[in-house]
N, CA, C and O of each residue as an XYZ file, in Angstrom:
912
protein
N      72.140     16.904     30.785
C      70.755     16.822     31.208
C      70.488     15.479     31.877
O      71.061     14.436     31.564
N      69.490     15.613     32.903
C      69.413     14.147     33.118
C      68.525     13.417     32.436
O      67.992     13.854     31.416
N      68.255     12.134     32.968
C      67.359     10.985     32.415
C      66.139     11.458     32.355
O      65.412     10.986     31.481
N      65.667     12.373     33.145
C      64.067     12.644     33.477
C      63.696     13.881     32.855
O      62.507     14.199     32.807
N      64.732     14.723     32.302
C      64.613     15.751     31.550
C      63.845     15.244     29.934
O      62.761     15.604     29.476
N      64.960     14.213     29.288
C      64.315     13.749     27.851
C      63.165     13.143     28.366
O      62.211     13.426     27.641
N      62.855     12.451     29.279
C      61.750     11.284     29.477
C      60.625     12.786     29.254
O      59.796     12.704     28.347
N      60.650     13.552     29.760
C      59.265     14.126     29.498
C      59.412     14.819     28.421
O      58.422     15.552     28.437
N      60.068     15.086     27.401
C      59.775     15.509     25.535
C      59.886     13.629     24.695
O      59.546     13.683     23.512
N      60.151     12.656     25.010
C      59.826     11.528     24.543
C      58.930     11.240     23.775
O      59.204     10.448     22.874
N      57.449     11.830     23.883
C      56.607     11.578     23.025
C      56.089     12.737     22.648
O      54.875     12.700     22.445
N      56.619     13.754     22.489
C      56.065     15.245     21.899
C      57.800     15.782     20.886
O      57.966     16.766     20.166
N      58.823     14.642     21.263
C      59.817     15.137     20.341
C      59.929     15.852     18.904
O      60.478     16.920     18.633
N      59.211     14.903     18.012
C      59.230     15.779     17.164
C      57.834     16.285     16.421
O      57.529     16.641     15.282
N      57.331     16.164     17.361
C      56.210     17.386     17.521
C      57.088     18.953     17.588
O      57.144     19.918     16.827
N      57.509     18.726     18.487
C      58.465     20.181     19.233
C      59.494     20.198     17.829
O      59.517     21.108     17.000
N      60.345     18.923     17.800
C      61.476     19.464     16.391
C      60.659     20.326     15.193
O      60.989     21.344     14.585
N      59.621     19.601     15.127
C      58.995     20.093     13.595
C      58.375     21.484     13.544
O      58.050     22.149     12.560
N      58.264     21.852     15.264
C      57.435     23.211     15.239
C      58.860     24.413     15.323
O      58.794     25.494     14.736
N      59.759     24.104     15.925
C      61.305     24.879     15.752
C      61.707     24.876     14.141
O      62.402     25.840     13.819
N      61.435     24.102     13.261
C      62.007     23.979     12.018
C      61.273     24.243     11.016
O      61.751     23.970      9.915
N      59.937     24.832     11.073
C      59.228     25.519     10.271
C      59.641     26.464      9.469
O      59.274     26.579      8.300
N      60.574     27.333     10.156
C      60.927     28.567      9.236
C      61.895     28.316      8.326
O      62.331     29.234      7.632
N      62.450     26.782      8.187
C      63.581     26.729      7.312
C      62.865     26.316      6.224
O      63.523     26.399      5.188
N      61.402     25.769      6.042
C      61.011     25.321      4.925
C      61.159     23.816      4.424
O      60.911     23.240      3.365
N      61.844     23.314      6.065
C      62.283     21.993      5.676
C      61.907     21.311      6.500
O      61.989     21.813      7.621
N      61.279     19.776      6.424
C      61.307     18.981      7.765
C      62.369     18.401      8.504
O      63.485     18.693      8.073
N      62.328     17.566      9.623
C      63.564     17.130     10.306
C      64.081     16.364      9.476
O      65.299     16.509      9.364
N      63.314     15.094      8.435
C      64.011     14.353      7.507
C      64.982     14.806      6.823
O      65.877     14.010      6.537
N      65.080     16.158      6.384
C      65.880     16.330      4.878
C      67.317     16.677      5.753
O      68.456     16.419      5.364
N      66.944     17.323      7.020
C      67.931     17.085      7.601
C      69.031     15.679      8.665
O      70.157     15.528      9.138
N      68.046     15.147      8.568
C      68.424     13.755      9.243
C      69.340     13.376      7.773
O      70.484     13.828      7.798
N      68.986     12.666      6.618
C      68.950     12.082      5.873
C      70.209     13.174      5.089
O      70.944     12.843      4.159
N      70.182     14.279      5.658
C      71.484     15.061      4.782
C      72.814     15.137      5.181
O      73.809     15.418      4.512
N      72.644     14.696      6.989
C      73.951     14.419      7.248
C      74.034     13.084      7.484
O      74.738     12.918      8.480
N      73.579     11.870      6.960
C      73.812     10.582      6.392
C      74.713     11.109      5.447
O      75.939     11.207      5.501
N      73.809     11.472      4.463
C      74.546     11.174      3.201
C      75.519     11.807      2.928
O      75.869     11.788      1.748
N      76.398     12.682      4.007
C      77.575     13.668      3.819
C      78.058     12.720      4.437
O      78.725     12.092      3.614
N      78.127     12.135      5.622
C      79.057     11.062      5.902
C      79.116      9.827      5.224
O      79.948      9.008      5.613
N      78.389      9.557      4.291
C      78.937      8.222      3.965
C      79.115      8.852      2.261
O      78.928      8.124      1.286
N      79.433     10.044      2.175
C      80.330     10.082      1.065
C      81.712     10.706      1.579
O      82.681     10.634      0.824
N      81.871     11.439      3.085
C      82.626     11.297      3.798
C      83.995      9.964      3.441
O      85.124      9.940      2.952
N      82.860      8.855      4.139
C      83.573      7.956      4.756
C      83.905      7.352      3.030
O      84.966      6.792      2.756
N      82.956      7.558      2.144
C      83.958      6.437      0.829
C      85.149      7.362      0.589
O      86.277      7.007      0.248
N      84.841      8.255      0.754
C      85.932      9.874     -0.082
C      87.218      8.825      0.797
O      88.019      8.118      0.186
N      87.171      8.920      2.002
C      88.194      8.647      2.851
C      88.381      7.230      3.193
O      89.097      7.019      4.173
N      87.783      6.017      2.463
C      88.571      4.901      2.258
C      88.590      4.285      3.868
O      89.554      3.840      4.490
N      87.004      4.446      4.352
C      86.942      3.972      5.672
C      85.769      3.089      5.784
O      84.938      3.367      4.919
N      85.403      2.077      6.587
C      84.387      1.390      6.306
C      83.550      1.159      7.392
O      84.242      0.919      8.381
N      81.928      1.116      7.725
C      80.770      1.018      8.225
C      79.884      0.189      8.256
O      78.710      0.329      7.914
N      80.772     -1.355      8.960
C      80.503     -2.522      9.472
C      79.262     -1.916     10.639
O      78.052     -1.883     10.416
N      79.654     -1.664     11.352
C      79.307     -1.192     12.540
C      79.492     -0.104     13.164
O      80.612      0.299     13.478
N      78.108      0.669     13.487
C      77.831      2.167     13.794
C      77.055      2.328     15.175
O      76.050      1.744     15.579
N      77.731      3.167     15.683
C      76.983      3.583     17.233
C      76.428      4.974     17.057
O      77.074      6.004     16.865
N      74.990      4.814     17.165
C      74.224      6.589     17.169
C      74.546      7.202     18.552
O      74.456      6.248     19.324
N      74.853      8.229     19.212
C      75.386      8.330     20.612
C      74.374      9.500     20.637
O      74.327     10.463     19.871
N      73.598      9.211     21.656
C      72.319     10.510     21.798
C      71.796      9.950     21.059
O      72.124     10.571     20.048
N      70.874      8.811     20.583
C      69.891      8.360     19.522
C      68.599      8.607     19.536
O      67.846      8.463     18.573
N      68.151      9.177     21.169
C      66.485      9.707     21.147
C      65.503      8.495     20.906
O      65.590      7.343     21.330
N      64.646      9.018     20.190
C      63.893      8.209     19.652
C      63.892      7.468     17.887
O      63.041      7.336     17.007
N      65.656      7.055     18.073
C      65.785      6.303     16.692
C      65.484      7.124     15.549
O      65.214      6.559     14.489
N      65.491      8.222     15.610
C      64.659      8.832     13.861
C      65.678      8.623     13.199
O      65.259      8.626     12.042
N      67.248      8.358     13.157
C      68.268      8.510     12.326
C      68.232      7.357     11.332
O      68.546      7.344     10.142
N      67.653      6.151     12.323
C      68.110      4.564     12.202
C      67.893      4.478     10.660
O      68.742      4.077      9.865
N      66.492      4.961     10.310
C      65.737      4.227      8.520
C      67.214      5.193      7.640
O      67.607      4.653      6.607
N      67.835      6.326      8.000
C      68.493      6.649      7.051
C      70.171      6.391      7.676
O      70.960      7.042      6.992
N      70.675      5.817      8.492
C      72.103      4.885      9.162
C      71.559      3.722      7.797
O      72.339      3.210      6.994
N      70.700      3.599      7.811
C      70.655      2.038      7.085
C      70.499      2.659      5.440
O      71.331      2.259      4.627
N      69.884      3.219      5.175
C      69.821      3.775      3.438
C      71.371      4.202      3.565
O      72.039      3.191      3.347
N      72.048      5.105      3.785
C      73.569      5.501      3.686
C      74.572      4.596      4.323
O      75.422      4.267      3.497
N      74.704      4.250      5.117
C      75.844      3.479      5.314
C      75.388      1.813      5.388
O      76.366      1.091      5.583
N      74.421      1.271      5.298
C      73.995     -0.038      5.268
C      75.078     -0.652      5.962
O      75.812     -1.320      5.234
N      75.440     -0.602      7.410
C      75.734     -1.169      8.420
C      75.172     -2.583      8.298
O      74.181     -2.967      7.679
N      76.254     -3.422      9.216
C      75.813     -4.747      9.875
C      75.127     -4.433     10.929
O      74.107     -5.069     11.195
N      75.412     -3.751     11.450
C      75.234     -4.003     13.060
C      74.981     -2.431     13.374
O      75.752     -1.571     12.950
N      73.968     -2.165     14.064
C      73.517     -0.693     14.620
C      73.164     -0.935     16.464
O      72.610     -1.851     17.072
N      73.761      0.309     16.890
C      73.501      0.653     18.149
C      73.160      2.037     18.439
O      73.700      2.975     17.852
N      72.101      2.203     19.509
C      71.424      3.793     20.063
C      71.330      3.587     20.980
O      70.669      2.704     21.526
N      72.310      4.759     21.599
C      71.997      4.884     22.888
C      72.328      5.966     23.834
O      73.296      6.724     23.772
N      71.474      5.935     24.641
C      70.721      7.332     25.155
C      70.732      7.381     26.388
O      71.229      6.368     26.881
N      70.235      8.484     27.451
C      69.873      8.515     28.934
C      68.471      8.425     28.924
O      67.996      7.944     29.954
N      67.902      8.659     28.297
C      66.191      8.677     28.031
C      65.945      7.439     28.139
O      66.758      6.735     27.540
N      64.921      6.759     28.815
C      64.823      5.195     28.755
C      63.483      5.665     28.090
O      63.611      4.917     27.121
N      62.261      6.329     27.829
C      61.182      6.339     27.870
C      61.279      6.539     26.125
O      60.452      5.969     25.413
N      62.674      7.644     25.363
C      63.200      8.057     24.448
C      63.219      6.219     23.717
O      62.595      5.765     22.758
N      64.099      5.620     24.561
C      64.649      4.394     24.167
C      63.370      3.248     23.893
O      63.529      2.493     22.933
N      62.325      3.132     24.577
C      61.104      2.415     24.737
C      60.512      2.772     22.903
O      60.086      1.866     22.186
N      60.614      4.167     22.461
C      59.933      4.479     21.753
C      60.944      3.878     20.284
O      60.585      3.100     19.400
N      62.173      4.521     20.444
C      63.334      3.681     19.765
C      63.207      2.412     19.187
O      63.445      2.160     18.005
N      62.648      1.238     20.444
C      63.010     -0.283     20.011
C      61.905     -0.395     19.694
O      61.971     -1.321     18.885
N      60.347      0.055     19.787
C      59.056     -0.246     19.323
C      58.996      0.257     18.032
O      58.096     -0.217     17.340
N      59.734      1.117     17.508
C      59.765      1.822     15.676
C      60.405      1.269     15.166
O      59.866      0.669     14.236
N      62.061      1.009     15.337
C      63.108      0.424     14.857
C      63.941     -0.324     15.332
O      65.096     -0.093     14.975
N      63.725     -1.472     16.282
C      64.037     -2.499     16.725
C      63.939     -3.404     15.569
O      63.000     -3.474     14.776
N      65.306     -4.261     15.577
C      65.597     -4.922     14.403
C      66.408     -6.345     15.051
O      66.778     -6.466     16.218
N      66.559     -7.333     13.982
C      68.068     -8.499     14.773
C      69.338     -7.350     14.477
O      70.395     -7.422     15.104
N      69.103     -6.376     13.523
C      70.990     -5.611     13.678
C      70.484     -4.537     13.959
O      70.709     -3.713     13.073
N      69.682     -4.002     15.088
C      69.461     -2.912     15.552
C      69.039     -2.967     16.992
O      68.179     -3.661     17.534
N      69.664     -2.277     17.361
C      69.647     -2.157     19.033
C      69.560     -0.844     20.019
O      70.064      0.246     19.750
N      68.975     -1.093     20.969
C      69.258      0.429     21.623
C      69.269      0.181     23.395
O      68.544     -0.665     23.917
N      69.881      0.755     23.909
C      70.525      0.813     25.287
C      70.991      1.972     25.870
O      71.754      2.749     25.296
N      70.408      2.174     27.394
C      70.892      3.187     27.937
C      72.530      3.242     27.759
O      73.270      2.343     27.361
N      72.874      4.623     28.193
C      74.499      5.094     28.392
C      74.645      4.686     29.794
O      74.233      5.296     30.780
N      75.371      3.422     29.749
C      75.739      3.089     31.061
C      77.706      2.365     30.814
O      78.513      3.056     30.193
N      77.997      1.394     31.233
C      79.008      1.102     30.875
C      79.578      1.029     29.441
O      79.072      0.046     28.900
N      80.796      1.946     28.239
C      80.817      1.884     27.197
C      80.511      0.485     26.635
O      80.483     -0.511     27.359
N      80.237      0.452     25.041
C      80.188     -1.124     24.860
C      81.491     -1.832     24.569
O      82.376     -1.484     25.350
N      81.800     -2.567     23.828
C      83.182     -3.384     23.597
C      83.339     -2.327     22.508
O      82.448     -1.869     21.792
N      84.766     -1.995     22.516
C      85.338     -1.207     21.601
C      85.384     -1.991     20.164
O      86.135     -2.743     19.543
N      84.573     -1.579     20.073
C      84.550     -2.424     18.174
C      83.926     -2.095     17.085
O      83.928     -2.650     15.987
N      83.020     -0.511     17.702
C      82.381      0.540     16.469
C      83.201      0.835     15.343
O      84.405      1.034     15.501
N      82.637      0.884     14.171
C      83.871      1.464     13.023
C      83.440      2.725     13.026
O      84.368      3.518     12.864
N      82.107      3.350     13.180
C      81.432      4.895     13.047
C      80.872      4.761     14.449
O      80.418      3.774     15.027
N      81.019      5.980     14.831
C      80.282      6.468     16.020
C      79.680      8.033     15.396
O      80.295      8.699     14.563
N      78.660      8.333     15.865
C      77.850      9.732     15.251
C      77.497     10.358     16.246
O      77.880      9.833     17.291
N      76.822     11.428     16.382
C      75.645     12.177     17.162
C      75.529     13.354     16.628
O      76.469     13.973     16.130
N      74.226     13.793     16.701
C      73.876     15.086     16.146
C      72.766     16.202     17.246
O      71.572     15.993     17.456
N      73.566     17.332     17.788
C      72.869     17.923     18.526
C      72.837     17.680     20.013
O      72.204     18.307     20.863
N      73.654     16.634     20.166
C      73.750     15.841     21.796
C      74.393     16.640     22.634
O      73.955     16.731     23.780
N      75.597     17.406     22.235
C      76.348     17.951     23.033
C      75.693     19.284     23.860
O      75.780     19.432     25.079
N      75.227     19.930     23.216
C      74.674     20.830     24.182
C      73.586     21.064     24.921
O      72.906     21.993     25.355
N      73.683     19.471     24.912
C      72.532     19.701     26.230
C      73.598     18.663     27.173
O      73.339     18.441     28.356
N      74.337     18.302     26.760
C      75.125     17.469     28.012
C      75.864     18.806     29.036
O      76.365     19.766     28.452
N      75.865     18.751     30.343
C      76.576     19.491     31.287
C      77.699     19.829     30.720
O      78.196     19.080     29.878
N      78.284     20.985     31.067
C      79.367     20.896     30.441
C      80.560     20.190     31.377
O      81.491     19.579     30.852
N      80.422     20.348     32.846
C      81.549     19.180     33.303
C      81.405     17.743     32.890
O      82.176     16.914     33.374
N      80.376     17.345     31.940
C      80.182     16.202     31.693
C      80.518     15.784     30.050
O      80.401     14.758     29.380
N      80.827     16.682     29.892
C      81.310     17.099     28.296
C      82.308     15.540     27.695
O      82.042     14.657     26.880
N      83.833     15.886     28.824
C      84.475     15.409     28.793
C      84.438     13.600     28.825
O      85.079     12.768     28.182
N      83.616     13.500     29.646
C      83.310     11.857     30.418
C      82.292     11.432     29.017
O      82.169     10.218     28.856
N      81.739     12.115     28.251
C      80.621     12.038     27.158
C      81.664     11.265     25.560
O      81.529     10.237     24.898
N      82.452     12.202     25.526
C      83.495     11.764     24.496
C      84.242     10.727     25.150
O      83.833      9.731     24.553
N      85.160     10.285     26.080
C      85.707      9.546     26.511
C      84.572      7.864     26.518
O      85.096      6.759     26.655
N      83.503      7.996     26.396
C      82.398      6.960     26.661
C      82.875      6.477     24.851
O      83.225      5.392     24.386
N      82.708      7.652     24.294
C      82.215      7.398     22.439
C      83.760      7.098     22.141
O      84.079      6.152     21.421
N      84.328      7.612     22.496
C      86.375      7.173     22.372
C      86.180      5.529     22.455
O      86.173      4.780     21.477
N      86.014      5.115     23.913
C      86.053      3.656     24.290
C      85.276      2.830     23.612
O      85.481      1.621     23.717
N      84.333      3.271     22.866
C      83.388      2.335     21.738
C      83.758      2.111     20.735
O      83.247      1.219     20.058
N      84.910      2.953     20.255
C      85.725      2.542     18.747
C      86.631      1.776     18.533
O      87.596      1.763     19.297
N      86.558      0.868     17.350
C      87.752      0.597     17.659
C      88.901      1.298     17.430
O      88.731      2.457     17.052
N      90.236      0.844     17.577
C      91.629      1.673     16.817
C      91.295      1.771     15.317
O      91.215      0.771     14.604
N      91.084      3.158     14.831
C      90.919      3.467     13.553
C      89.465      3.876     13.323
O      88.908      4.313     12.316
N      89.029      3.616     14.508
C      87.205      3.971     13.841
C      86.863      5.514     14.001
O      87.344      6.137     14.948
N      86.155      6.039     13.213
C      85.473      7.589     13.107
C      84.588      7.640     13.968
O      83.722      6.808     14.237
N      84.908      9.144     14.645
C      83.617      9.630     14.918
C      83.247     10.591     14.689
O      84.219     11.287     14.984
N      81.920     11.752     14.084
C      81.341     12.373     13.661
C      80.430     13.301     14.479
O      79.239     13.005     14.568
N      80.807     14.173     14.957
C      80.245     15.028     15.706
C      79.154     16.015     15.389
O      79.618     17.130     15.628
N      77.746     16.126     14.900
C      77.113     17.087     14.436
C      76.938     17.691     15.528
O      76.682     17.098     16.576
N      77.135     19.864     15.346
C      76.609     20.224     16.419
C      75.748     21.501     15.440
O      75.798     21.788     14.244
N      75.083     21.980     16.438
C      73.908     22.855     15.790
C      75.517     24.352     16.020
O      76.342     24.395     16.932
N      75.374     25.358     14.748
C      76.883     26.027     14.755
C      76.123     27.517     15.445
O      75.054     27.972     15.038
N      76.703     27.933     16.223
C      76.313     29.099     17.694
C      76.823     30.401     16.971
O      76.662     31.483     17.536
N      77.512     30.323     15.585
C      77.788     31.430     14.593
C      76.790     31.557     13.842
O      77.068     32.314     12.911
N      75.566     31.107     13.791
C      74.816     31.438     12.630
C      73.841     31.779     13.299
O      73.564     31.139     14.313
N      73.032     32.931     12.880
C      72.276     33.445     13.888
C      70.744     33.015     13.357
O      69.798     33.588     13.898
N      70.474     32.029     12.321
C      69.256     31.509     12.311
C      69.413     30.243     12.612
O      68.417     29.537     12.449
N      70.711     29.569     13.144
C      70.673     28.461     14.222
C      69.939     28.712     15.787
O      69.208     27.961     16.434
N      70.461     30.095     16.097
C      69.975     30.840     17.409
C      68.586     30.588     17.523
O      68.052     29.718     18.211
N      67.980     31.529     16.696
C      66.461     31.640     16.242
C      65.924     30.434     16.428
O      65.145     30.321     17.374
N      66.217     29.207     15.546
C      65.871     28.158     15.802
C      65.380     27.607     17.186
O      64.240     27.541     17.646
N      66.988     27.106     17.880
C      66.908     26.797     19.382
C      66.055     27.863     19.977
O      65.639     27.362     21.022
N      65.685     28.790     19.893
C      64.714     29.687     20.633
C      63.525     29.214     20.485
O      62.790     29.472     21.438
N      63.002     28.552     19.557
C      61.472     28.171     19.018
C      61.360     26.689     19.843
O      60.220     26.363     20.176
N      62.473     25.777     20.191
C      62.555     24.782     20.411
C      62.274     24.558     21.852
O      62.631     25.358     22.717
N      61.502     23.243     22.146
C      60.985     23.485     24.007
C      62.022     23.532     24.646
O      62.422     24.343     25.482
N      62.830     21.855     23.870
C      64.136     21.404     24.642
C      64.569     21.836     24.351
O      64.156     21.024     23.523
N      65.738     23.042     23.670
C      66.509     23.674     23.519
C      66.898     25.073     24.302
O      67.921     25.741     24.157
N      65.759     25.322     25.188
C      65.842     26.625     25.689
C      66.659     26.836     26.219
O      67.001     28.014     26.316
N      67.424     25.788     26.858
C      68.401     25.806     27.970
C      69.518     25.121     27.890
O      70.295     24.725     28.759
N      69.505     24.998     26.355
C      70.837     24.133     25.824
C      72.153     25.465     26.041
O      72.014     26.688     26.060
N      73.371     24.636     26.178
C      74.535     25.388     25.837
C      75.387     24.959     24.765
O      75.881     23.834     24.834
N      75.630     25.715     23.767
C      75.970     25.765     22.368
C      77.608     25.189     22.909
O      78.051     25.128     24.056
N      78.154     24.875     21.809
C      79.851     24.485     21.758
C      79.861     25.265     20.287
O      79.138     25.283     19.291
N      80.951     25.823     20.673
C      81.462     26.650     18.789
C      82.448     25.784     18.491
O      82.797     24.930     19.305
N      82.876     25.879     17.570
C      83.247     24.305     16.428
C      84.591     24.533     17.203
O      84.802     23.392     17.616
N      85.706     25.363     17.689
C      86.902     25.368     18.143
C      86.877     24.992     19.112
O      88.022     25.003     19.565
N      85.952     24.494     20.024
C      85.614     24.135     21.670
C      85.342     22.460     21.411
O      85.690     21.547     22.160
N      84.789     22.379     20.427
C      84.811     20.972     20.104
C      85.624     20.175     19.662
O      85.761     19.033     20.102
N      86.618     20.933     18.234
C      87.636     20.255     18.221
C      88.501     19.527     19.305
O      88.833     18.361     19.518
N      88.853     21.544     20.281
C      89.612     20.811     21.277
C      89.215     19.662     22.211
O      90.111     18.974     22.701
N      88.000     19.425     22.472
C      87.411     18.953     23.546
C      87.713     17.493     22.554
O      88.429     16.885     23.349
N      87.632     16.796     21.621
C      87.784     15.860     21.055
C      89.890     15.546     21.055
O      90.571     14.598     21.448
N      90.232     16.839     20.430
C      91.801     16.096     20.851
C      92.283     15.814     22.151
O      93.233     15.086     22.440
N      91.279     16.684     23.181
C      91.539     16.332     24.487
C      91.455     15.124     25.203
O      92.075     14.844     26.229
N      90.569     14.362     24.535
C      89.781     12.801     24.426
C      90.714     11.769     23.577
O      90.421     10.590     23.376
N      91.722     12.332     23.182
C      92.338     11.098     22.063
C      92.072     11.301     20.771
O      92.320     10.456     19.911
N      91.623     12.271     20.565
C      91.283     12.434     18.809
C      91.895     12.545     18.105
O      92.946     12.864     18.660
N      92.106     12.499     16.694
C      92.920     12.793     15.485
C      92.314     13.529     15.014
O      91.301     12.981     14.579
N      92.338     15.372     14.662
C      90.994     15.994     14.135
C      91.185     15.624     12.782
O      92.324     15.689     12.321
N      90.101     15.189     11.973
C      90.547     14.656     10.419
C      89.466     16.033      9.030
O      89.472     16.200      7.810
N      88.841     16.571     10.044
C      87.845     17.751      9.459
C      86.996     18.664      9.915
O      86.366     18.396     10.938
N      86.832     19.727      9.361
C      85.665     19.887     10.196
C      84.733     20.966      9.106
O      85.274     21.937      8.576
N      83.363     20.637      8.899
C      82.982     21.421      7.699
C      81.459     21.814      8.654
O      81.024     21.598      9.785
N      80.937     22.643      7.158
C      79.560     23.677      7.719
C      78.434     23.092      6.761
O      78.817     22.988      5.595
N      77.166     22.700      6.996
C      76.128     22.082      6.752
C      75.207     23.040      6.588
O      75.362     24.113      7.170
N      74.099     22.815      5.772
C      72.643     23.735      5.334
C      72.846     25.006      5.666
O      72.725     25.380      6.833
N      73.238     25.967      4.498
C      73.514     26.950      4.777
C      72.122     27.811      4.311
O      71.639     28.804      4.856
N      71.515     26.863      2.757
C      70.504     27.851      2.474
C      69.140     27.237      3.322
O      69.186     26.141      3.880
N      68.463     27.723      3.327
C      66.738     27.056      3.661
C      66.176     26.900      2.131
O      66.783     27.273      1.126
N      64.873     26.264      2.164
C      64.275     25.810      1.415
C      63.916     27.193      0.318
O      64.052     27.145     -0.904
N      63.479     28.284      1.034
C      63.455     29.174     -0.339
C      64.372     29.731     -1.283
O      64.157     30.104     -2.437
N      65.979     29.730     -0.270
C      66.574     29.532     -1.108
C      67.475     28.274     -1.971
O      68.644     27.955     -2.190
N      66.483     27.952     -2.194
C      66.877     25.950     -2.541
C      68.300     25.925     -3.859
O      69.223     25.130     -4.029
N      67.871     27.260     -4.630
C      68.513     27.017     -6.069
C      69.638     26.861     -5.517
O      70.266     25.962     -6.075
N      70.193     27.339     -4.652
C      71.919     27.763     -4.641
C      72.442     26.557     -3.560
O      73.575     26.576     -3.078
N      71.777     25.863     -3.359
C      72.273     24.096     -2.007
C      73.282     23.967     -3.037
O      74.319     24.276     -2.450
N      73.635     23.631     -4.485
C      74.852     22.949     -4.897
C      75.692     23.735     -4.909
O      76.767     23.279     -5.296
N      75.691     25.214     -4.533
C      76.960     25.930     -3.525
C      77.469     25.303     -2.565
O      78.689     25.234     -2.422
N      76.601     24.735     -1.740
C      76.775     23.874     -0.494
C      77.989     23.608      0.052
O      78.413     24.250      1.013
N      78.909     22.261     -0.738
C      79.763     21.952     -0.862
C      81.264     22.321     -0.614
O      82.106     21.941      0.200
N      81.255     23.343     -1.795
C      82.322     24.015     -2.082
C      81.879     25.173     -1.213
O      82.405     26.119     -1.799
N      81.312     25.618     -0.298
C      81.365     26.650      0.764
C      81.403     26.193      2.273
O      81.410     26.868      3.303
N      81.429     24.617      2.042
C      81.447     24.009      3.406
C      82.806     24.673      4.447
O      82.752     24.831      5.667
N      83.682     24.902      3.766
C      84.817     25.093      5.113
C      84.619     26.338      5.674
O      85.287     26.796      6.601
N      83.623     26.934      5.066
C      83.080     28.447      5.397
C      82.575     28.516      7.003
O      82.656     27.467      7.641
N      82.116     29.584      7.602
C      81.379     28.824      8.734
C      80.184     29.323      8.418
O      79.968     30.325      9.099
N      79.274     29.060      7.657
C      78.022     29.919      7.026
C      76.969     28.966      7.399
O      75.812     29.380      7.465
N      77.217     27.824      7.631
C      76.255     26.528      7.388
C      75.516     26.553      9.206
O      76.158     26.781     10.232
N      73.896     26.215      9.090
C      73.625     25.990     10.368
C      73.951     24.938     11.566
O      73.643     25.061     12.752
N      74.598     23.957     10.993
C      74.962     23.025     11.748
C      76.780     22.842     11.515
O      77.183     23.878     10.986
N      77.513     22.212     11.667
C      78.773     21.647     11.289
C      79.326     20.465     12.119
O      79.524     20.317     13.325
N      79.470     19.832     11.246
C      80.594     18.566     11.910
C      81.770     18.329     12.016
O      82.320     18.468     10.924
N      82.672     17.938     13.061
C      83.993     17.635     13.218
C      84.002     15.976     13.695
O      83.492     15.308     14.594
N      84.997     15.721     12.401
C      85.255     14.154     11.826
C      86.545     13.733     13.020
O      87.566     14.325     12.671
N      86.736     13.086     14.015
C      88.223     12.651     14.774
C      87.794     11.051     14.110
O      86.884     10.330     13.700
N      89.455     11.198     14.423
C      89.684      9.432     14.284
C      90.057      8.530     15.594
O      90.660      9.070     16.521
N      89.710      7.219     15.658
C      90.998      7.174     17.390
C      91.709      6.680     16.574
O      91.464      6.351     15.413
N      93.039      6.583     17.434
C      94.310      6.329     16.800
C      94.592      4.606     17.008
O      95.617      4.090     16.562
């Protein structure tokens, strides 16, 4: 998508998220704040550490208050094609260890986590490639990156993106298109699991969650690469 596409949902963002996510019973928080806290029990499970984290697709910063409750980073970076996205970013959560910057030249390879959630399908898909190769060059040797994508197998993910403004015209990646597209980039695939499977009414059964993650049942899923 281009720059001028986000610039005009910038200040109705999650206006629009919250009116797509009604039917799960949940707000955008529980989901922001749920794939924090799967990666940074992720990252202790796996004996990796989160000096320094790059949000890739950061929007308007909503991740930042929970990057900092779960992984309590030194150093945070967001950054986006949206400059108007980004304006709104550094006026909420602009910090001395928080930062945000257009996607223009990668930064110095020296991220230990790189993330994004939902970014990919709205990127072109000939641009797919040049997208990971940007988030590759920001890590250092050994650093993670964490791919959330909304999962194109679950058909109340569908539903969802249908309710959504910006989403109408997104193109989905199914979790095997991503893997590859990440080993194609230099990746090490190190996982790849399935996220919120129940909604809020059915709340009792979330500590199924877990132990049904390798399932593909979950509305979202992430695939963990390493660079080498």
């Amino acid at each position: 998508m281009s720059n001028s596409y986000f610039d005009d949902y910038a200040s109705t963002y999650d206006q629009d998220l919250s009116k797509a996510l009604d039917v799960s019973g949940e707000d955008k928080n529980y989901f922001a704040r749920g794939r924090m806290v799967w990666l940074a029990k992720w990252i202790a499970t796996n004996g990796f550490g989160a000096r320094s984290v790059m949000d890739f697709g950061c929007g308007t910063g909503s991740a930042t208050p929970f990057i900092k409750e779960c992984l309590n980073p030194q150093e945070i970076l967001g950054v986006d094609v949206s400059s108007d996205s980004l304006n709104i970013a550094r006026e909420t959560f602009g910090a001395d260890d928080t930062s945000f910057s257009l996607i223009q030249e990668p930064p110095s390879g020296h991220f230990d986590i790189a993330f994004c959630n939902g970014v990919f399908h709205h990127i072109e898909i000939p641009e797919r490639q040049g997208a990971l190769d940007y988030v590759y060059k920001s890590l250092r040797p050994g650093g993670i990156f964490a791919l959330f994508e909304n999962n194109p197998w679950n058909p109340a993910t569908l539903y969802v993106m249908s309710r959504c403004q910006f989403d109408r015209d997104a193109v989905t990646l199914p979790p095997p298109e991503t893997r590859h597209r990440m080993q194609d980039a230099g990746f090490q695939i190190l996982t790849t699991r399935y996220l919120f499977i129940f909604p809020a009414l059915l709340k009792v059964f979330r500590p199924f969650e877990q132990p049904l993650s390798a399932l593909p049942f979950g509305t979202q899923y992430v695939v963990v690469g390493k660079k080498p």
